[in-house]
Backbone bond lengths (Angstrom), bond angles and torsions (degrees), N, CA, C in turn:
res aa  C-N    CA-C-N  psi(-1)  N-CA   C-N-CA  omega(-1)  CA-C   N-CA-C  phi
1 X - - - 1.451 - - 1.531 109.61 -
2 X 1.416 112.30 131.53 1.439 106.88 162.09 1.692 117.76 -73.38
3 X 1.331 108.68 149.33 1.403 118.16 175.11 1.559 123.95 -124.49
4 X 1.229 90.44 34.98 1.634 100.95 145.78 1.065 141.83 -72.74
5 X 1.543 123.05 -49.83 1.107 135.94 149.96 1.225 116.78 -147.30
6 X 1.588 110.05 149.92 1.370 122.00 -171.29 1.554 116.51 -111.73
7 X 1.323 112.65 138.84 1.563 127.25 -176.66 1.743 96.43 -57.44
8 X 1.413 108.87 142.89 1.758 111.22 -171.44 1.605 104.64 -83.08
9 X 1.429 108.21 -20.11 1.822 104.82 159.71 1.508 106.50 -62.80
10 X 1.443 119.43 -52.10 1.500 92.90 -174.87 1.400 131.26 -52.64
11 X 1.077 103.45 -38.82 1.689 127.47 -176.15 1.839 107.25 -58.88
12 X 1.173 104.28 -47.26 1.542 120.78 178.55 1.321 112.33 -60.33
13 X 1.343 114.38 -74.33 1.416 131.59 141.75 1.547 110.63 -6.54
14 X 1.279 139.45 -32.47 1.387 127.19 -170.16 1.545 89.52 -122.94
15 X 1.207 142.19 -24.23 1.799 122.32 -167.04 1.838 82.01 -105.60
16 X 1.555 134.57 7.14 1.327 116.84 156.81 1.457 116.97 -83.65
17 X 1.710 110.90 -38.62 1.530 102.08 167.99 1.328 147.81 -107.43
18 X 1.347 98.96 17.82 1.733 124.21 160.26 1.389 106.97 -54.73
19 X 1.230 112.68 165.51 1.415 119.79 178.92 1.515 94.13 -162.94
20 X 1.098 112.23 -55.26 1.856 116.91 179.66 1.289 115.03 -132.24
21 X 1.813 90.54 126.50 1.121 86.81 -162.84 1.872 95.11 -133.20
22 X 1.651 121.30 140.93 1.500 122.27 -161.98 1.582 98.32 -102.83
23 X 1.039 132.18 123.78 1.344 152.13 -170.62 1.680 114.25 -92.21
24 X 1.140 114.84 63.25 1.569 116.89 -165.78 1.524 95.83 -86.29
25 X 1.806 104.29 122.26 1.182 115.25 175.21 1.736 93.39 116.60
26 X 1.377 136.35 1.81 1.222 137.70 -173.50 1.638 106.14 -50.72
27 X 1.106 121.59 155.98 1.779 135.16 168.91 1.166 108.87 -111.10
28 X 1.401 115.69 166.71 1.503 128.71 159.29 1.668 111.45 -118.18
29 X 1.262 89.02 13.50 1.603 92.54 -165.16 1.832 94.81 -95.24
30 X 1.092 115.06 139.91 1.445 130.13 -172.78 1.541 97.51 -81.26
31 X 1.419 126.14 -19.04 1.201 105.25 175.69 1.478 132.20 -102.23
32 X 1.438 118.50 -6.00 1.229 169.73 -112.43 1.963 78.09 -120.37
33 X 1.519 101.87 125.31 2.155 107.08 159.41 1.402 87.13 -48.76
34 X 1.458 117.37 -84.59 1.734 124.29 -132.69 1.698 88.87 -48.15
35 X 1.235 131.44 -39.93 1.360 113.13 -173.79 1.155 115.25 -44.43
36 X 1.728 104.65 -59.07 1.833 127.40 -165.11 1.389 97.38 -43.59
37 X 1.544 111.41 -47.72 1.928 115.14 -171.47 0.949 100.27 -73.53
38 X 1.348 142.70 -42.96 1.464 123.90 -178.48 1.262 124.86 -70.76
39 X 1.124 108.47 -8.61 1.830 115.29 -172.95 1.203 95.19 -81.97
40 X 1.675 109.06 -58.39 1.554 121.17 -158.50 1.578 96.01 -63.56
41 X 1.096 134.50 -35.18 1.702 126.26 -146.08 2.141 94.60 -97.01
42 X 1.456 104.16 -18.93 1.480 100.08 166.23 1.303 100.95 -76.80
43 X 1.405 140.68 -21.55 1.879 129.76 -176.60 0.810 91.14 -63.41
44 X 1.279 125.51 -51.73 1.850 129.33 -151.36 1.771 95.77 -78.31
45 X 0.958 109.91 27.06 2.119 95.83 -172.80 1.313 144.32 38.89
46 X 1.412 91.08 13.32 1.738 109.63 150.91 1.425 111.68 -59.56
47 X 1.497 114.00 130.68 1.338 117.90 169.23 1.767 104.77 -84.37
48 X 1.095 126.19 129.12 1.497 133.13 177.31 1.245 132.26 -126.92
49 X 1.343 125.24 101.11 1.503 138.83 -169.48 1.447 101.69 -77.67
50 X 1.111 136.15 104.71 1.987 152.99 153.51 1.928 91.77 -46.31
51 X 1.327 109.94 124.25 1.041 129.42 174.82 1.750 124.86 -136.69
52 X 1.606 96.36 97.39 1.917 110.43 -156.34 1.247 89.71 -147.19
53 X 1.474 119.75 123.98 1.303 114.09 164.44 1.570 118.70 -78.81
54 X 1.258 123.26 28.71 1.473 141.74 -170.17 1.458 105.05 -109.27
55 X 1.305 100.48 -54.82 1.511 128.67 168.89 1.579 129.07 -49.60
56 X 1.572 101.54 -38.02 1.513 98.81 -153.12 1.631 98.77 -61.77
57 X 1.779 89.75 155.95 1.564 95.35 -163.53 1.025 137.03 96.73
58 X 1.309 97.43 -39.34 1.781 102.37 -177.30 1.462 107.16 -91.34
59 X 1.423 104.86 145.89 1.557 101.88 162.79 1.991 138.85 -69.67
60 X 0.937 143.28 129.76 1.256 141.01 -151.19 1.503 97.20 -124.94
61 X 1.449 127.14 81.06 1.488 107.15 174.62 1.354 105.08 69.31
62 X 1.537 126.82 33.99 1.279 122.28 162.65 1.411 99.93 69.34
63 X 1.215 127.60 42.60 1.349 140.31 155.31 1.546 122.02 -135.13
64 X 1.322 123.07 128.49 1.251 121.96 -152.54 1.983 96.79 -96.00
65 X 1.228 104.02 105.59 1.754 97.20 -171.47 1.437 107.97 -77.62
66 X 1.573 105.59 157.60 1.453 110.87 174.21 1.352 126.24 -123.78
67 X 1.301 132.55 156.23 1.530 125.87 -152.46 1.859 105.76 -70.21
68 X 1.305 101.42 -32.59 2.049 100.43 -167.27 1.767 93.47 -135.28
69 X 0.939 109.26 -178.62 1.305 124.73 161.80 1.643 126.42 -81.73
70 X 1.019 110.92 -11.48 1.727 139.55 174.30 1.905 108.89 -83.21
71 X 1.424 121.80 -20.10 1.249 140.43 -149.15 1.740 86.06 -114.90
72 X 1.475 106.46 -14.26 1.618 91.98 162.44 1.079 141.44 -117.56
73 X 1.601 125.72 129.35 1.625 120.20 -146.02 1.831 84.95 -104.78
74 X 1.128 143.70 47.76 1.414 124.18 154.46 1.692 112.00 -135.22
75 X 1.485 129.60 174.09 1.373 121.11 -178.43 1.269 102.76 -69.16
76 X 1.654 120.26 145.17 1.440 125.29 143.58 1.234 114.22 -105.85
77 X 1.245 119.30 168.68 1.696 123.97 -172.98 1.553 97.86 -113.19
78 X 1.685 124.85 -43.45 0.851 100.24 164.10 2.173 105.20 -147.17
79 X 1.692 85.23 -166.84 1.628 75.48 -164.19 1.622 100.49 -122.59
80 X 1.435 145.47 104.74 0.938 161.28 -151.22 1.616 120.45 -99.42
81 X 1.765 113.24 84.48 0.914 139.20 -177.06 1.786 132.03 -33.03
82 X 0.964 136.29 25.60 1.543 138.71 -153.11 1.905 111.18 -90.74
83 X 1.529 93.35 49.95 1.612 112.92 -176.61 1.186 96.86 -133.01
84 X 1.612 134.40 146.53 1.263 159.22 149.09 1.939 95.69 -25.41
85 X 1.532 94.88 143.69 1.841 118.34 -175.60 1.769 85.86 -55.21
86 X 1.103 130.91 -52.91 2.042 107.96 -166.38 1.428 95.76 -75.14
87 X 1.154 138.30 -47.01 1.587 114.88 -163.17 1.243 96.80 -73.95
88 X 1.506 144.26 -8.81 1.544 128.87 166.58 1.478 126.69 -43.44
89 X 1.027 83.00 -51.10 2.086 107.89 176.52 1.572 113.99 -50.46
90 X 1.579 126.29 -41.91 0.958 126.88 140.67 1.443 146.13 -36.96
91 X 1.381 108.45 -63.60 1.487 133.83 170.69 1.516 114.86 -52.73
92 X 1.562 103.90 -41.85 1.947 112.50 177.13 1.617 89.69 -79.03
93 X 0.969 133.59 -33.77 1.538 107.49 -179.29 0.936 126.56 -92.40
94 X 1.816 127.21 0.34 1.680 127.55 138.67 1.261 111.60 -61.12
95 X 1.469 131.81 -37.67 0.864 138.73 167.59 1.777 122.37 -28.90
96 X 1.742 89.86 -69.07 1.489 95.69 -175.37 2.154 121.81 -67.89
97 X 1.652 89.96 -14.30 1.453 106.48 -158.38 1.958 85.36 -87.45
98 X 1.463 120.47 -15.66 1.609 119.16 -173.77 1.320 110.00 -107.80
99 X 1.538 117.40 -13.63 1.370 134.56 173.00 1.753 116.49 -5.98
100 X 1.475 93.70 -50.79 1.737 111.60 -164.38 1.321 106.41 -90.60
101 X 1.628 113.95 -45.40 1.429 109.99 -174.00 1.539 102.00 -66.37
102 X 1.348 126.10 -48.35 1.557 124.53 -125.91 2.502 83.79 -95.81
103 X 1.794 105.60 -30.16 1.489 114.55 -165.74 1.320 91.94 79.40
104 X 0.848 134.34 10.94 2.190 125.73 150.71 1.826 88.99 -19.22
105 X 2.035 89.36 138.95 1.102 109.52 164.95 1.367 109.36 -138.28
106 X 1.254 113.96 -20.04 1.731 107.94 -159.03 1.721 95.54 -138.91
107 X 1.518 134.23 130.60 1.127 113.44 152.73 1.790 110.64 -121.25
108 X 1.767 107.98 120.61 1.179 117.09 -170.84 1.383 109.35 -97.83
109 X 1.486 117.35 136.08 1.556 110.58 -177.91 1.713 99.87 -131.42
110 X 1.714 83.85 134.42 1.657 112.59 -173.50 1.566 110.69 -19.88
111 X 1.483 128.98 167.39 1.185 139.11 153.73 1.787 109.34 -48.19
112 X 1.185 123.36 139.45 1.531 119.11 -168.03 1.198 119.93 59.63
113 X 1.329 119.84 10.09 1.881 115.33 -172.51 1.765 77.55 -122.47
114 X 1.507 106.98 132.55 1.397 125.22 -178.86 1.657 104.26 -160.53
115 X 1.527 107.98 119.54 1.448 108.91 -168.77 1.581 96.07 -130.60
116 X 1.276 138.75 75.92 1.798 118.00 -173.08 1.512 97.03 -75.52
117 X 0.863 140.51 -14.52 1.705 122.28 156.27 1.062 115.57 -45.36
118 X 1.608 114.09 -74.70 1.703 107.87 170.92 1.170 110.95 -62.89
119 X 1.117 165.22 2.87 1.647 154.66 -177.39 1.947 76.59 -91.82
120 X 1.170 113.45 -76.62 1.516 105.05 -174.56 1.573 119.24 -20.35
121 X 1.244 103.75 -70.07 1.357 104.83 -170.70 1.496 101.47 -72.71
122 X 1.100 142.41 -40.08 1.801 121.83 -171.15 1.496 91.00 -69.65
123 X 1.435 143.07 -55.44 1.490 121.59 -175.19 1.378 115.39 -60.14
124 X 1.767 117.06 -7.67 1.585 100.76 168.60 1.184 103.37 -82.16
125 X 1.279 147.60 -10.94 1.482 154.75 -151.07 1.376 108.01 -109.66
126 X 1.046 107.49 -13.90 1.843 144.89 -169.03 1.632 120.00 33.09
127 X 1.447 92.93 67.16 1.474 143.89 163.29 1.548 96.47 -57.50
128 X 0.965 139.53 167.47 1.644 145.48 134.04 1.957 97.80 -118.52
129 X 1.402 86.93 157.85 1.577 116.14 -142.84 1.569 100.06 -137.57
130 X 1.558 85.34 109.51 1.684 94.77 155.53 1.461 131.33 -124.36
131 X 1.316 140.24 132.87 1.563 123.11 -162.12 1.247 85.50 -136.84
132 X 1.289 94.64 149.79 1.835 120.21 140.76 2.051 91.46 89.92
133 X 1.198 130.74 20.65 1.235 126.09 -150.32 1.677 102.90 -148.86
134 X 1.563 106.21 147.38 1.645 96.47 171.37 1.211 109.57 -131.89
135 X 1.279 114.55 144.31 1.496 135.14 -149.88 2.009 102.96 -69.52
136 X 1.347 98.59 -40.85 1.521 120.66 164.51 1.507 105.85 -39.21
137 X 1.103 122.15 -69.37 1.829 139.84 -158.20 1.421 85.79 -73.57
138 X 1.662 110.62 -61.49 1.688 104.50 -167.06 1.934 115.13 -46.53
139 X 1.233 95.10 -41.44 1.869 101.54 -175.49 1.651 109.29 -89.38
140 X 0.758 104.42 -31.79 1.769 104.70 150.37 1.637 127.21 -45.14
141 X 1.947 99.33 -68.03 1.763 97.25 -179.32 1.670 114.60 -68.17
142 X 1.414 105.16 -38.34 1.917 123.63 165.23 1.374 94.61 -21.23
143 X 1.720 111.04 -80.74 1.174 104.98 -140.33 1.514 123.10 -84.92
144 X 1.347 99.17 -7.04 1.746 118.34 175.53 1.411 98.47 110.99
145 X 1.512 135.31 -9.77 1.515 143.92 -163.45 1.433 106.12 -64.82
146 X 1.325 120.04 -35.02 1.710 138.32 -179.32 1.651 104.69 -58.65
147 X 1.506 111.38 -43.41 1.104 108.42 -169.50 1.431 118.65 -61.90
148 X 1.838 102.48 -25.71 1.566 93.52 -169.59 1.540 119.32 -79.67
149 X 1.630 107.25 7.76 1.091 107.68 167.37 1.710 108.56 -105.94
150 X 0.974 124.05 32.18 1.717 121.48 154.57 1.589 104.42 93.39
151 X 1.271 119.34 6.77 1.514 131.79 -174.71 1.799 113.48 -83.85
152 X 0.539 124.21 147.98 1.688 111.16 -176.76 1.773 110.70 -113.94
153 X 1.154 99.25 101.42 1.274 100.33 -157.63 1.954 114.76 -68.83
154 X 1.070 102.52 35.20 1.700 95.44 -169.17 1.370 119.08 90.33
155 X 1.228 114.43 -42.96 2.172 117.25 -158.71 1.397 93.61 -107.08
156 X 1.369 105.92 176.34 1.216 146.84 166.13 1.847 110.19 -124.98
157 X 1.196 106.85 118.36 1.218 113.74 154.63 1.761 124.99 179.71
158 X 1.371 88.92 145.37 1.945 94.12 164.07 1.306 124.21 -69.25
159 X 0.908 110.54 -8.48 1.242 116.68 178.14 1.320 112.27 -56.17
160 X 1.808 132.73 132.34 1.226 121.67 -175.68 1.948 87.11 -100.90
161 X 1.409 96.57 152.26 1.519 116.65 163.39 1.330 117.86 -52.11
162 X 1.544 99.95 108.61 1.456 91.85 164.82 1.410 125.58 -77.64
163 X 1.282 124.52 148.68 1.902 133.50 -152.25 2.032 78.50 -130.15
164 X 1.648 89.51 149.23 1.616 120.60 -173.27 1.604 99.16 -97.67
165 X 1.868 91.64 138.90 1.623 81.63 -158.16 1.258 121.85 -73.53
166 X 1.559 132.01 166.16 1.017 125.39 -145.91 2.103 126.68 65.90
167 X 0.673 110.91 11.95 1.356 98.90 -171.65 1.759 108.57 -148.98
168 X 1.720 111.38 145.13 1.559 81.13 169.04 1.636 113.90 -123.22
169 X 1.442 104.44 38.31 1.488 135.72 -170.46 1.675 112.07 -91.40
170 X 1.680 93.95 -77.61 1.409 110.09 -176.06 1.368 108.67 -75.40
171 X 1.453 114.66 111.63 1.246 117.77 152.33 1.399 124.17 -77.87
172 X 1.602 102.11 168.66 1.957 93.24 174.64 1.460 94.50 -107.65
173 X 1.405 99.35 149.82 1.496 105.31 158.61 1.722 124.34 -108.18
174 X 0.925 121.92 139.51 1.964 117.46 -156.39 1.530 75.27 -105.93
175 X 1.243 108.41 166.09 1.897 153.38 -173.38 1.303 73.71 -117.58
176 X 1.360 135.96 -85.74 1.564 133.42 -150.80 1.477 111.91 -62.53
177 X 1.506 113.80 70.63 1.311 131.22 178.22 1.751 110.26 -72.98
């Protein structure tokens, strides 16, 4: 796959069938992105494991973080990159080596984090691969939610946002674009 840019079904397609997702590189610092994404991606009802070996133990937003990705005994869907482009290359190859235990499907790496070594090897492992992008912005411009902050999310449409029931927060975002 090229990773220049990605079709907005693919992208959709992966924040529709995530469910858990491990945040390696998480903060506790309120001012800190990985916080902002971790806060924001628990609104959205993603379950999200904070992964800092600084951290482990501590709670993060009512999430109990853990030191590695190996330190977690439940499935993730995917594994959420918030480390500099060389320590990526690393991280995708715990990744690929936990594949079976952890049911890894997706490994996404932060805005400015771009590794095509590791994108190589997790799509030989047959990983799906996202770089250079944040999962936050992606389910934001998706769902039309970006717009209400003055951002122009790419599209055109009348279409009003559909909202998840019960809520008038979480929108859904469809793959079937």
């Amino acid at each position: 796959m090229i990773h220049d840019r990605y079709d907005d079904t693919y992208i959709a397609a992966i924040l529709d069938e995530v469910k858990t997702i491990a945040l390696v590189g998480a903060s506790d610092n309120i001012s800190r992105p990985s916080y902002f994404v971790l806060k924001y991606l628990l609104a959205k009802s993603y379950a999200v494991i904070p992964v800092n070996p600084t951290l482990a133990g501590k709670e993060v937003l009512g999430q109990r973080a853990v030191a590695s990705l190996a330190d977690i005994d439940q499935q993730v869907d995917m594994v959420d990159i918030f480390r500099n482009s060389a320590a990526a290359l690393e991280i995708t190859r715990e990744c690929i080596r936990l594949k079976d235990k952890l049911g890894l499907k997706v490994v996404w790496m932060q805005l400015s984090v771009r590794n095509d070594e590791a994108a190589r090897e997790a799509e030989a492992a047959g990983l799906k691969v996202v770089m250079n992008r944040c999962p936050k912005i992606e389910y934001g411009r998706l769902s039309g939610e970006i717009g209400w902050a003055g951002v122009n999310p790419g599209t055109i449409s009348s279409k009003r946002p559909q909202l998840a029931a019960g809520s008038f927060q979480n929108h859904i975002i469809s793959s079937k674009r």
